[in-house]
N, C-alpha and C positions, 0 to 999 in steps of 0.2 A: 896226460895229454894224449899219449899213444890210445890211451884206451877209447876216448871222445875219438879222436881219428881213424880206427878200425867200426866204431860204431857208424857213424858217417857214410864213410864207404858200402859198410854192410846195408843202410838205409838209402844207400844212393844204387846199389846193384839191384834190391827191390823195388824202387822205382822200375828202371829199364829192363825189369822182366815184368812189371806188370804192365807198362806201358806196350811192349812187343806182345804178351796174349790181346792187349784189347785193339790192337792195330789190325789185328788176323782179322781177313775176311768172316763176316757171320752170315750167317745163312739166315732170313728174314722167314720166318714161320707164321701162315697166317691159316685160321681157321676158317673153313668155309662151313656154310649149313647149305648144303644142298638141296634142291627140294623135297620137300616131306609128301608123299603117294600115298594119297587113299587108301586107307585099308578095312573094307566091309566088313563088321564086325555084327552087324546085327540088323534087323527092320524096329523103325519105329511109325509109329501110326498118330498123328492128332486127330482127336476127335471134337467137330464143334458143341458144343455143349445147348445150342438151337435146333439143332439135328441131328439125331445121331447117322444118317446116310452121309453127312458131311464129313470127309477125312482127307488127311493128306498124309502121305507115305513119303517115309525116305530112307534112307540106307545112312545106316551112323558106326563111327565110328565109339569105342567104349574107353573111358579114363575113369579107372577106378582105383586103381594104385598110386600112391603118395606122387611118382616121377611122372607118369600120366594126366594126372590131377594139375601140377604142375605147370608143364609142358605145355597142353592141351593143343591149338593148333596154333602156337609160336612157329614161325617162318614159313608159313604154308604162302604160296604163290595165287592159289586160286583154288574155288573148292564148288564144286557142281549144286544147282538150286535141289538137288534132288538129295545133297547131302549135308549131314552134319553130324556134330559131337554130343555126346551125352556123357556129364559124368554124374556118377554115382558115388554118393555120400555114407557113408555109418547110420551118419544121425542127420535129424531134421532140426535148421538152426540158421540164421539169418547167413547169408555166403556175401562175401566180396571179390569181384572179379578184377581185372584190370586189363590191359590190353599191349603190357611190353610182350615186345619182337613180335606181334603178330602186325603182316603185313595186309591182311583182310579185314575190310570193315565186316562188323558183329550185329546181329541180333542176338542179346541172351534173354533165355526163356526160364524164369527163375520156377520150379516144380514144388510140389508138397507131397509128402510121404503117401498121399491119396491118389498121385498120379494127377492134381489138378495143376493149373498153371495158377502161379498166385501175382505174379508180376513178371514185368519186363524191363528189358534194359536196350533202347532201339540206337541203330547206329553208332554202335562203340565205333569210336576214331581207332585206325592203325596205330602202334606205339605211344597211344596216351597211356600214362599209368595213375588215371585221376581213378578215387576208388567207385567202382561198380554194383554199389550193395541191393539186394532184394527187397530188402524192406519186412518181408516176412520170413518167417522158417518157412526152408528148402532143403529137400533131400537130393533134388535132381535140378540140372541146370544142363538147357539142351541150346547149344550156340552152331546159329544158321548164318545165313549170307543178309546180310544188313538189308534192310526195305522188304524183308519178305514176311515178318509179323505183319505189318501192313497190308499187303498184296495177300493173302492169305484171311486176313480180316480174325486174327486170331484176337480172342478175349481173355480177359480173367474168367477162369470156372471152364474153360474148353480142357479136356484131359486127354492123357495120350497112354500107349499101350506099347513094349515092346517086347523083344525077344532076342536071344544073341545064340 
């Protein structure tokens, strides 16, 4: 009986030392994502494929590494018509995009190992993650500010050219 009785006790002092750690003030920790800055990485060029005097320039950003590729422009706040991301691929192969934490509507510009544009993907919603496939093999996929494939009057077969 003695034994049952110090067990007890010893399970009743572990209560009221676990109960006094979780009473202690906690300090509430939240993570912010700040805003993500522009960072010129390279000139890229479209080229209309009706003309070649037809082009539009723009200063991009490069994801070419696994966390890059990733990331891409997740929690970006706003990003200039004159700019955008390019990522680059190994290989040439159908891609799926999606659109968690990115706070900006998308144009993606699915590419082929030839530098042509082989499809598109207009108007991604902010934080859908419905999937965003090309449809064809893609080496490069270059995501601009949503309604500008439009406004640009970009085609399948127009190619682009850059540099970093």
């Amino acid at each position: 009986m003695s034994g049952n009785y110090s067990f007890r006790v010893f399970l009743l002092i572990l209560v009221c030392i676990s109960l006094s750690f979780n009473s202690c003030k906690k300090e509430v920790q939240t993570i912010k994502h700040s805003d993500v800055i522009f960072k010129k990485e390279g000139d890229l060029v479209i080229v209309k494929k009706t003309s070649d005097s037809t082009k539009i320039g723009l200063d991009i950003e490069i994801a070419d590494n696994d966390y890059e590729i990733q990331t891409g422009l997740m929690y970006r706040t706003s990003m200039k018509s004159n700019q955008g991301m390019l990522f680059i691929f190994d290989d040439s192969r159908e891609r799926f995009f999606y659109m968690k934490n990115t706070k900006i509507p998308l144009d993606l510009i699915y590419i082929n190992e030839n530098k042509h544009i082989v499809s598109f993907q207009k108007n991604a919603k902010p934080y859908d993650e419905s999937s965003l496939p090309s449809e064809l093999p893609a080496k490069y996929v270059l995501e601009i500010n949503a309604g500008l494939v439009d406004v640009w009057h970009l085609n399948i077969g127009d190619s682009i050219y850059y540099s970093n």
